[in-house]
C-alpha atoms as a printed R data frame, in Angstrom:
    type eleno elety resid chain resno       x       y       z
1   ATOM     1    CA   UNK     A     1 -32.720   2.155 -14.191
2   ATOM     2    CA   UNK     A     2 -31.364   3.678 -10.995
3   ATOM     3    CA   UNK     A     3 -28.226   5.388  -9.559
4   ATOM     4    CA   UNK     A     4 -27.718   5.038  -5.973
5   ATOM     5    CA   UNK     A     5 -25.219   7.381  -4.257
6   ATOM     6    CA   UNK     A     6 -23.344   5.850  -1.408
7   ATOM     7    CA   UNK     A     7 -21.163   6.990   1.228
8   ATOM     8    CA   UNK     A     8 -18.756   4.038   2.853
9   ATOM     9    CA   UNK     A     9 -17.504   0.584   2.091
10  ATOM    10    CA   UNK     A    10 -16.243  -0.910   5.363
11  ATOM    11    CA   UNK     A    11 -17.679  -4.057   6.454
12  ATOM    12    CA   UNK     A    12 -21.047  -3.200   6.575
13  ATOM    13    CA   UNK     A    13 -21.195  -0.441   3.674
14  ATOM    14    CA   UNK     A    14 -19.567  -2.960   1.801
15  ATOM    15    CA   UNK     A    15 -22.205  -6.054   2.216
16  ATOM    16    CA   UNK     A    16 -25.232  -2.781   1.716
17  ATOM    17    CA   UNK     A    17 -23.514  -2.010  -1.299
18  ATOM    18    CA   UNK     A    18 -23.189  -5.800  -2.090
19  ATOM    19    CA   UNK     A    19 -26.637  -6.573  -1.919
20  ATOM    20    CA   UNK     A    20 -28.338  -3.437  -3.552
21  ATOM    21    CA   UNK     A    21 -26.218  -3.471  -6.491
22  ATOM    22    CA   UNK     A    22 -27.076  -6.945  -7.640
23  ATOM    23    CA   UNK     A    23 -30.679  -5.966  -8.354
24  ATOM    24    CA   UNK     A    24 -30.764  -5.491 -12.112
25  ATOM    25    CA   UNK     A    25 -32.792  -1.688 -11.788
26  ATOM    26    CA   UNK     A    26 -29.425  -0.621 -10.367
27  ATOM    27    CA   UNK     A    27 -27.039   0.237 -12.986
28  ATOM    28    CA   UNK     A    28 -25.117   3.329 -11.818
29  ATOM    29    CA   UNK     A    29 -23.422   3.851  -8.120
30  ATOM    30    CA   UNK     A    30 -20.874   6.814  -7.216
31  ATOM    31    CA   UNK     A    31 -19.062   5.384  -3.989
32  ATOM    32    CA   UNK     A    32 -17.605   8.134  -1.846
33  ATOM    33    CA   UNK     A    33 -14.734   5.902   0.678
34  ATOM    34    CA   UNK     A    34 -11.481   7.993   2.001
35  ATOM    35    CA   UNK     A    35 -10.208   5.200   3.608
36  ATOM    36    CA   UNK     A    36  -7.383   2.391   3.251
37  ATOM    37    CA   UNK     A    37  -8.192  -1.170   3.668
38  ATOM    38    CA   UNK     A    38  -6.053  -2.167   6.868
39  ATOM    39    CA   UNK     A    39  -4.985  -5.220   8.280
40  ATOM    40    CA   UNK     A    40  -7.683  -4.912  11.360
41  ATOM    41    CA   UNK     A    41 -10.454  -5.047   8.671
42  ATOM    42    CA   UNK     A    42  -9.739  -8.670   7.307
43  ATOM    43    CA   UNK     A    43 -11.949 -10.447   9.744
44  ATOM    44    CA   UNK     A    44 -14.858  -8.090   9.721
45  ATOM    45    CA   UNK     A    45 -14.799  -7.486   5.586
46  ATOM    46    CA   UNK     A    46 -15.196  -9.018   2.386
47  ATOM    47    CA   UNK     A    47 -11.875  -8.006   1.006
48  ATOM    48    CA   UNK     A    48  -9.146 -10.702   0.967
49  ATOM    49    CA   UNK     A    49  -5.792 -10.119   3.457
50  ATOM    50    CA   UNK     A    50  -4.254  -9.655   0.193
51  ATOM    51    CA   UNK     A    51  -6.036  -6.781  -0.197
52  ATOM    52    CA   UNK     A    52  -4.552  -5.027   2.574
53  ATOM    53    CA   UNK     A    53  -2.779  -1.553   1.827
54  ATOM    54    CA   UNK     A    54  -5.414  -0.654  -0.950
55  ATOM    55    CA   UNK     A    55  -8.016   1.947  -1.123
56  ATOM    56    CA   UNK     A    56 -11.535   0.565  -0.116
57  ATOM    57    CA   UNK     A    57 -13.175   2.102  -3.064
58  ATOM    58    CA   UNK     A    58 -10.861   1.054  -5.828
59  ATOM    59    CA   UNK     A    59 -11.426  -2.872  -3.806
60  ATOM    60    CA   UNK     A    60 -15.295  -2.119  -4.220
61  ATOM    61    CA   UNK     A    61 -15.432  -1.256  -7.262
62  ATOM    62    CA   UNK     A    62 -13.847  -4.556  -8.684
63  ATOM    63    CA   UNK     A    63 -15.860  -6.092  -6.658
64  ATOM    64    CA   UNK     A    64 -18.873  -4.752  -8.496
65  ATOM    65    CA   UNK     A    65 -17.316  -4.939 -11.573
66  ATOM    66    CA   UNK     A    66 -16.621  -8.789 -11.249
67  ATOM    67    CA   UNK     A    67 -19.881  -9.583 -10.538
68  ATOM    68    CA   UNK     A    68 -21.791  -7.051 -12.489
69  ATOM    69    CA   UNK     A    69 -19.507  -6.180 -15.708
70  ATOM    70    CA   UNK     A    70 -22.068  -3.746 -17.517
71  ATOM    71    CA   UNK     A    71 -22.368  -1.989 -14.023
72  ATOM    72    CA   UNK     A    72 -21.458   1.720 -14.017
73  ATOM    73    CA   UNK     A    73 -19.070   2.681 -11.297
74  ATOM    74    CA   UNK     A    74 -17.967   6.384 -10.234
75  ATOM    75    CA   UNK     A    75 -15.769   6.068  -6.873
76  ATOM    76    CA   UNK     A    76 -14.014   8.942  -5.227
77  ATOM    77    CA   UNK     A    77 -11.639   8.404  -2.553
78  ATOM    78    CA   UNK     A    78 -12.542  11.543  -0.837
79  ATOM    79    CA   UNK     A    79 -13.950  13.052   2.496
80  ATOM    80    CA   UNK     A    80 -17.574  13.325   2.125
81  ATOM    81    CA   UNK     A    81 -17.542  16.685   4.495
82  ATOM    82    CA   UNK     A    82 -14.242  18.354   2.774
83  ATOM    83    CA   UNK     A    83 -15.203  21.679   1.911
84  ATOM    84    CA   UNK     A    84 -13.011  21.586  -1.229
85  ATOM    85    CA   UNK     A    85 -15.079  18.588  -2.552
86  ATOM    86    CA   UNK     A    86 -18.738  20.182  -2.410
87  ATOM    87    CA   UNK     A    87 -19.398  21.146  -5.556
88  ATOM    88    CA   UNK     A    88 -18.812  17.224  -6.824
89  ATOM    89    CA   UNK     A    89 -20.551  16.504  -3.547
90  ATOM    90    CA   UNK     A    90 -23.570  18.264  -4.841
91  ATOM    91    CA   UNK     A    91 -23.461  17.291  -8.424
92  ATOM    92    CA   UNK     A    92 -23.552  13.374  -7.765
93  ATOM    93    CA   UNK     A    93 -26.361  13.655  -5.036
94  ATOM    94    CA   UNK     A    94 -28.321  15.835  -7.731
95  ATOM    95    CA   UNK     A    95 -27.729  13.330 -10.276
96  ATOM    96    CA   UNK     A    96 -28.732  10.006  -8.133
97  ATOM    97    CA   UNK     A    97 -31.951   8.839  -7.239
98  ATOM    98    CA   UNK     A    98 -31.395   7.317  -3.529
99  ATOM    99    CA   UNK     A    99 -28.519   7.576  -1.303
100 ATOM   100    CA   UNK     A   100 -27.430   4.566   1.519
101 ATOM   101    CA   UNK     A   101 -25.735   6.194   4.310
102 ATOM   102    CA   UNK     A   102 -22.948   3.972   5.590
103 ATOM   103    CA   UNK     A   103 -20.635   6.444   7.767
104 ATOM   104    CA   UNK     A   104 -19.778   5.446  10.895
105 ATOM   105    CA   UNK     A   105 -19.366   9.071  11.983
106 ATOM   106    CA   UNK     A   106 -22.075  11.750  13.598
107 ATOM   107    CA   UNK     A   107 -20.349  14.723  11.453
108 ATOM   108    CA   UNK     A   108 -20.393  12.570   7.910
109 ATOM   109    CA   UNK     A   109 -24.510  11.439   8.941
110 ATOM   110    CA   UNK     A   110 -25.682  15.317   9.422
111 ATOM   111    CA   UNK     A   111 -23.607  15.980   6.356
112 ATOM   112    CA   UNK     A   112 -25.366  13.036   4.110
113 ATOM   113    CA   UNK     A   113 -28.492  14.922   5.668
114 ATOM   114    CA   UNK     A   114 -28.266  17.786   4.708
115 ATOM   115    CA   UNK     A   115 -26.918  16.968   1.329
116 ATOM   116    CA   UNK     A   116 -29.716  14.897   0.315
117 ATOM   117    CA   UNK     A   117 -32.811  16.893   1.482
118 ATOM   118    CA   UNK     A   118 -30.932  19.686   0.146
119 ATOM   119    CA   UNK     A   119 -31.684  17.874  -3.290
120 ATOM   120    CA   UNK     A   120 -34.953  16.258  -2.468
121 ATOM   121    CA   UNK     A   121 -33.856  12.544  -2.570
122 ATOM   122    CA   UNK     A   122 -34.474  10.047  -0.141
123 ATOM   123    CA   UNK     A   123 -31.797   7.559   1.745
124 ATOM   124    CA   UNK     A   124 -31.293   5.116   4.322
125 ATOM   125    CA   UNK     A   125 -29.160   5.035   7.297
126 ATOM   126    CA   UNK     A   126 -27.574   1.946   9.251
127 ATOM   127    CA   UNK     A   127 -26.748   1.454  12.168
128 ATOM   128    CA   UNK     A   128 -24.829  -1.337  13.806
129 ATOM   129    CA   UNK     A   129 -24.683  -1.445  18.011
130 ATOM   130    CA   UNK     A   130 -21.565  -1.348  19.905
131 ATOM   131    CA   UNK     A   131 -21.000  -5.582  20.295
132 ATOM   132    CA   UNK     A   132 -23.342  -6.432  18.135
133 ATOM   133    CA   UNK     A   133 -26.338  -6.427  20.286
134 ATOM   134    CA   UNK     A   134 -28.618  -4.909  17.460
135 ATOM   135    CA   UNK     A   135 -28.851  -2.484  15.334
136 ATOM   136    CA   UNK     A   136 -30.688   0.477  13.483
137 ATOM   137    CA   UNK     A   137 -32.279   0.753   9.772
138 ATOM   138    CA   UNK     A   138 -33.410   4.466   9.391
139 ATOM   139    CA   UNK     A   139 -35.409   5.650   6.022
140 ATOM   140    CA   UNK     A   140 -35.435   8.873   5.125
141 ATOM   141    CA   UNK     A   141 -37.690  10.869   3.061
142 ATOM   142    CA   UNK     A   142 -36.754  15.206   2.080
143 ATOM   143    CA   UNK     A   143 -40.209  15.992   3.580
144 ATOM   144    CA   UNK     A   144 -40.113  13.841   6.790
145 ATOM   145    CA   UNK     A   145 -37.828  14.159   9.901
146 ATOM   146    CA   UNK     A   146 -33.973  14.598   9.361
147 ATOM   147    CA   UNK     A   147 -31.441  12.876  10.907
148 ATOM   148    CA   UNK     A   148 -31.399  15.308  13.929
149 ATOM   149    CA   UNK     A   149 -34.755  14.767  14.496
150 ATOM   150    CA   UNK     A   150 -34.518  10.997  14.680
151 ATOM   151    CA   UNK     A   151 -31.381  11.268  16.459
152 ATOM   152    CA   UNK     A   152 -32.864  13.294  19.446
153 ATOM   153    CA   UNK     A   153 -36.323  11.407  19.039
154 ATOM   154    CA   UNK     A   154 -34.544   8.009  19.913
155 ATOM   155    CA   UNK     A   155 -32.256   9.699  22.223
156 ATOM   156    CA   UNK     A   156 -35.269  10.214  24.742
157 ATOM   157    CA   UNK     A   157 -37.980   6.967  24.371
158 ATOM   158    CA   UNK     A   158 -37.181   3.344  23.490
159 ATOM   159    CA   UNK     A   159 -38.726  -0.086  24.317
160 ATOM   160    CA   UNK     A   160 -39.355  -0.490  27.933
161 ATOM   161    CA   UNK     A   161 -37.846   3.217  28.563
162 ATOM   162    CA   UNK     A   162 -34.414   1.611  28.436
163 ATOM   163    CA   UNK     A   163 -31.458   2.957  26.669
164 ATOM   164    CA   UNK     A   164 -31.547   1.955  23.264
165 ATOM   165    CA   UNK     A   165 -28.698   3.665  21.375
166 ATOM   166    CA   UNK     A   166 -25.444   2.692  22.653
167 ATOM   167    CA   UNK     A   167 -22.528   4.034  20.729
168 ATOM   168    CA   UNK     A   168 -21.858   2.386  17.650
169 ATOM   169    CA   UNK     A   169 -19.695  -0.661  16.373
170 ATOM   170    CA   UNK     A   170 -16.794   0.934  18.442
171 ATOM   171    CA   UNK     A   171 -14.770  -0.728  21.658
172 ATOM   172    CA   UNK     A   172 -16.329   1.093  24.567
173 ATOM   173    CA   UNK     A   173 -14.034  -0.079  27.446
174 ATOM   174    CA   UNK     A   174 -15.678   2.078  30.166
175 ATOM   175    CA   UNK     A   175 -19.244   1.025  28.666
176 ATOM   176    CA   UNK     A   176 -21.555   0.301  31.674
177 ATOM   177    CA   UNK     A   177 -23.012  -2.653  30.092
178 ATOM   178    CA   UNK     A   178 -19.986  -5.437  29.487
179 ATOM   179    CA   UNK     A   179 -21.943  -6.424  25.732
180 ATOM   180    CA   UNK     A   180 -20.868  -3.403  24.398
181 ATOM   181    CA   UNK     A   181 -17.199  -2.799  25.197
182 ATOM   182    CA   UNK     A   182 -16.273  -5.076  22.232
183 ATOM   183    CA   UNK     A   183 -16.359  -4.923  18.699
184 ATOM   184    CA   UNK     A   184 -19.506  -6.261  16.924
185 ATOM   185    CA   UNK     A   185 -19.128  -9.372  14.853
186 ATOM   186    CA   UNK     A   186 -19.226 -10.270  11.303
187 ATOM   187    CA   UNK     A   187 -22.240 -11.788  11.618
188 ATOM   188    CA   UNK     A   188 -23.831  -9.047  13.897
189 ATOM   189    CA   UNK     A   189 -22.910  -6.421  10.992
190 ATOM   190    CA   UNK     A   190 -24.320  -8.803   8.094
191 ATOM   191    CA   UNK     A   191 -27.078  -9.637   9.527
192 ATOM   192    CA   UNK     A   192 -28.106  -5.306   9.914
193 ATOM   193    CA   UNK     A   193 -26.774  -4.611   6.873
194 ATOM   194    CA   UNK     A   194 -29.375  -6.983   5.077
195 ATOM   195    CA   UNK     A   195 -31.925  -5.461   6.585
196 ATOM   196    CA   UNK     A   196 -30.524  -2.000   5.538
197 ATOM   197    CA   UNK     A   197 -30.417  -3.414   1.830
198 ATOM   198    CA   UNK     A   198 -33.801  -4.229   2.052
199 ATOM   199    CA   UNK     A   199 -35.272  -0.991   3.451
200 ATOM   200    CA   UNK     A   200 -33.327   0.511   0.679
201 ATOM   201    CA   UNK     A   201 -34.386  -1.681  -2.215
202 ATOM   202    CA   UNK     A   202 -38.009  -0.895  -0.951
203 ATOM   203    CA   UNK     A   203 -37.219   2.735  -0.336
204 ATOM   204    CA   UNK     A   204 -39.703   4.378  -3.031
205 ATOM   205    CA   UNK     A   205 -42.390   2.349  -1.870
206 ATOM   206    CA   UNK     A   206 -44.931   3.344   0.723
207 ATOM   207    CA   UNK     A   207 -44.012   2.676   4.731
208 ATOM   208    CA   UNK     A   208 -45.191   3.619   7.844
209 ATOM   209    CA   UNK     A   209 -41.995   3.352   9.803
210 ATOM   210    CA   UNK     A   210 -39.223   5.761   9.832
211 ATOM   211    CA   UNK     A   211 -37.003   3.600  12.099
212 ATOM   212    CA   UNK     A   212 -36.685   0.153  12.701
213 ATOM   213    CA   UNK     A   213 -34.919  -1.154  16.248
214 ATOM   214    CA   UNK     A   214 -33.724  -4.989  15.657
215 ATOM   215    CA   UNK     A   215 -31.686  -6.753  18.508
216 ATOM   216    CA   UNK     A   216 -29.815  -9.704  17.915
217 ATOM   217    CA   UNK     A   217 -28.818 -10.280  22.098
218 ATOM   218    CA   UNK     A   218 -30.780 -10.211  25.179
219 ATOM   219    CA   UNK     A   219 -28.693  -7.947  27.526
220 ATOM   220    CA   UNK     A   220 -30.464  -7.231  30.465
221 ATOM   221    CA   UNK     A   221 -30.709  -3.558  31.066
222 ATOM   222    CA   UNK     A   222 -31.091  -2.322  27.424
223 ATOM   223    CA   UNK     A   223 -32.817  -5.633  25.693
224 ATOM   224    CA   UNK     A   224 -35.204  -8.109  27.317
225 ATOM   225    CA   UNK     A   225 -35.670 -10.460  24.373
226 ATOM   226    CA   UNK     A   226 -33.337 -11.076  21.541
227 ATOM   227    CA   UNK     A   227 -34.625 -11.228  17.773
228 ATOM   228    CA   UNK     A   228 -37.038  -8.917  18.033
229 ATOM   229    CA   UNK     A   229 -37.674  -5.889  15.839
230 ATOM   230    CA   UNK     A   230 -39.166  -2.727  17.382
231 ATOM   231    CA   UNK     A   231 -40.657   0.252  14.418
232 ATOM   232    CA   UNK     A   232 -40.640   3.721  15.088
233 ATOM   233    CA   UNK     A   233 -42.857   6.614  13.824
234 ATOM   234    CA   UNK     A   234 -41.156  10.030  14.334
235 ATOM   235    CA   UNK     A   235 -42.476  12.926  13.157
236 ATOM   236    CA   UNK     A   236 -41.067  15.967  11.979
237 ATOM   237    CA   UNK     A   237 -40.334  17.768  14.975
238 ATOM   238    CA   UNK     A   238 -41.468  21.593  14.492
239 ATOM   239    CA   UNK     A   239 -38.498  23.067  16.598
240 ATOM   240    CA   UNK     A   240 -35.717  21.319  14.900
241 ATOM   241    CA   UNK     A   241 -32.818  23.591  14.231
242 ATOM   242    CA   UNK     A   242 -32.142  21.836  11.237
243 ATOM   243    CA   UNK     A   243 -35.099  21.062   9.626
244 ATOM   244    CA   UNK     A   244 -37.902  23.607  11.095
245 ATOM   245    CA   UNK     A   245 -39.324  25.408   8.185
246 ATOM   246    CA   UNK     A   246 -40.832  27.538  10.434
247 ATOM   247    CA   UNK     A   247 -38.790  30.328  12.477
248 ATOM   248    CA   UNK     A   248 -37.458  28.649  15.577
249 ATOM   249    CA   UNK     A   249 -36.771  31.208  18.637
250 ATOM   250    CA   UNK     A   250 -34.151  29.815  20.929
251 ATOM   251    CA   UNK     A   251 -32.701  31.368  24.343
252 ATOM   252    CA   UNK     A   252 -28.684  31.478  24.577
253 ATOM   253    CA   UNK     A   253 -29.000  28.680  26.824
254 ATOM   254    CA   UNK     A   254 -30.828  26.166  24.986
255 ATOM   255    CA   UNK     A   255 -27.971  27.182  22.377
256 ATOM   256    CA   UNK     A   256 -25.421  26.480  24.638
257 ATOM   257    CA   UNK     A   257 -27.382  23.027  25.220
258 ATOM   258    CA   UNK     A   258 -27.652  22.074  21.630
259 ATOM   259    CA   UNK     A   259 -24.082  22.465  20.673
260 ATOM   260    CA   UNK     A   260 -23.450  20.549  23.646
261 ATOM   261    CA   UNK     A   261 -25.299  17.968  22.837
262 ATOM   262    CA   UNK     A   262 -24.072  17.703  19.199
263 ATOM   263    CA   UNK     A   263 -20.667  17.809  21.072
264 ATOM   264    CA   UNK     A   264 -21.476  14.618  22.665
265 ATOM   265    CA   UNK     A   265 -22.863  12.718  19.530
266 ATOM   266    CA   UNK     A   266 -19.332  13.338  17.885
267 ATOM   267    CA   UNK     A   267 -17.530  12.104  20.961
268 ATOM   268    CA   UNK     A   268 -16.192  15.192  22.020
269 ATOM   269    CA   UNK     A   269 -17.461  15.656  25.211
């Protein structure tokens, strides 16, 4: 019997969670969701209108509950990254087997990171495209690459040497490429987050990918065919400044470089 440790319950966390937790070796979940269900959510979520004004994880967990009665359910409507909630941070992580990473924020990724290689348990990442043009379904294991790595890894190479990682599920209105100023749809965000329930139903198995690309649209520039699924192997990189277990000797500047960089990823730039 397993306990999975999730963070988020929007409209794709919600169909991941969905999906994982009606396999019968799941038993136990602890849900970490800060947010309100709001009235811009209906279309894109599982929730009913009615449900608008509630807190996402007390809607999840009925909705576990109802279909799953036995079904163990420990949700905190808290920030995963507050400093004041670290020591229950820790304690659940040490106490789960896998984690599904369903943030939709660079800070709250980095922090699931570190959180579960700091405890030795692996989890998977999603990743829905900015209008629904694809998506991303990471795996992570505590002795492979961490999310920096994979971040900067797929920040410099993709298919055809195109850019492959626009921002994500957000309205870009100065985008370059007109697919991904809008909103992705329901069906865009279902469709990844299956494949992110799979990947994490299989995630103590053996693989030989560490990311997989899928895209759902052909937009010409960043995709050239649509439905097609593109698999990644990135190593560990040795000069992470995350990650590195060995002694990494960086110049002021490449300091000043990373920080802006991580700047960037958390839209700050």
């Amino acid at each position: 019997m397993a306990h999975l440790f999730q963070v988020g319950a929007g409209s794709g966390g919600i169909v991941v969670l969905d999906l994982v937790c009606r396999d019968p070796k799941i038993t136990h979940v602890t849900l970490i969701e800060p947010d309100v269900y709001e009235a811009h959510n209906v279309h894109r979520h599982l929730f009913p209108a009615s449900a608008v004004g509630r807190k996402k994880v007390e809607l999840a967990a009925e909705w576990l509950r109802e279909r799953r009665p036995d079904f163990q359910v420990d949700g905190h409507c808290v920030d995963l990254t507050d400093p004041a909630q670290q020591v229950a941070m820790n304690a659940a992580v040490a106490a789960c087997d896998f984690g599904v990473c369903a943030a939709d924020n660079e800070e709250a990724k980095f922090h699931f990171d570190r959180l579960m290689r700091a405890h030795g348990k692996p989890w998977t990442l999603g990743e829905v495209l900015s209008g629904g043009i694809g998506g991303w379904v990471h795996r992570f294991a505590s002795d492979g690459p961490c999310y920096g790595c994979v971040a900067s890894h797929l920040k410099r190479s993709g298919p055809n040497e195109s850019p492959i990682s626009p921002p994500a599920d957000y309205s870009q209105p100065n985008a370059a490429v007109a697919e991904t100023r809008i909103p992705a749809s329901r069906a865009s965000i279902a469709t990844i987050a299956g494949f992110h329930a799979i990947a994490t139903l299989a995630l103590l198995e053996p693989h030989d990918w560490t990311s997989m690309l899928l895209t759902l649209q052909r937009v010409p520039g960043v995709f050239d065919e649509a439905f097609r699924t593109h698999r990644f192997r990135i190593p560990k990189s040795l000069s992470c400044l995350i990650c590195s277990v060995e002694p990494v000797t960086v110049t002021g500047e490449e300091l000043d470089v990373a920080l802006d960089q991580a700047l960037a990823r958390l839209g700050h730039e």
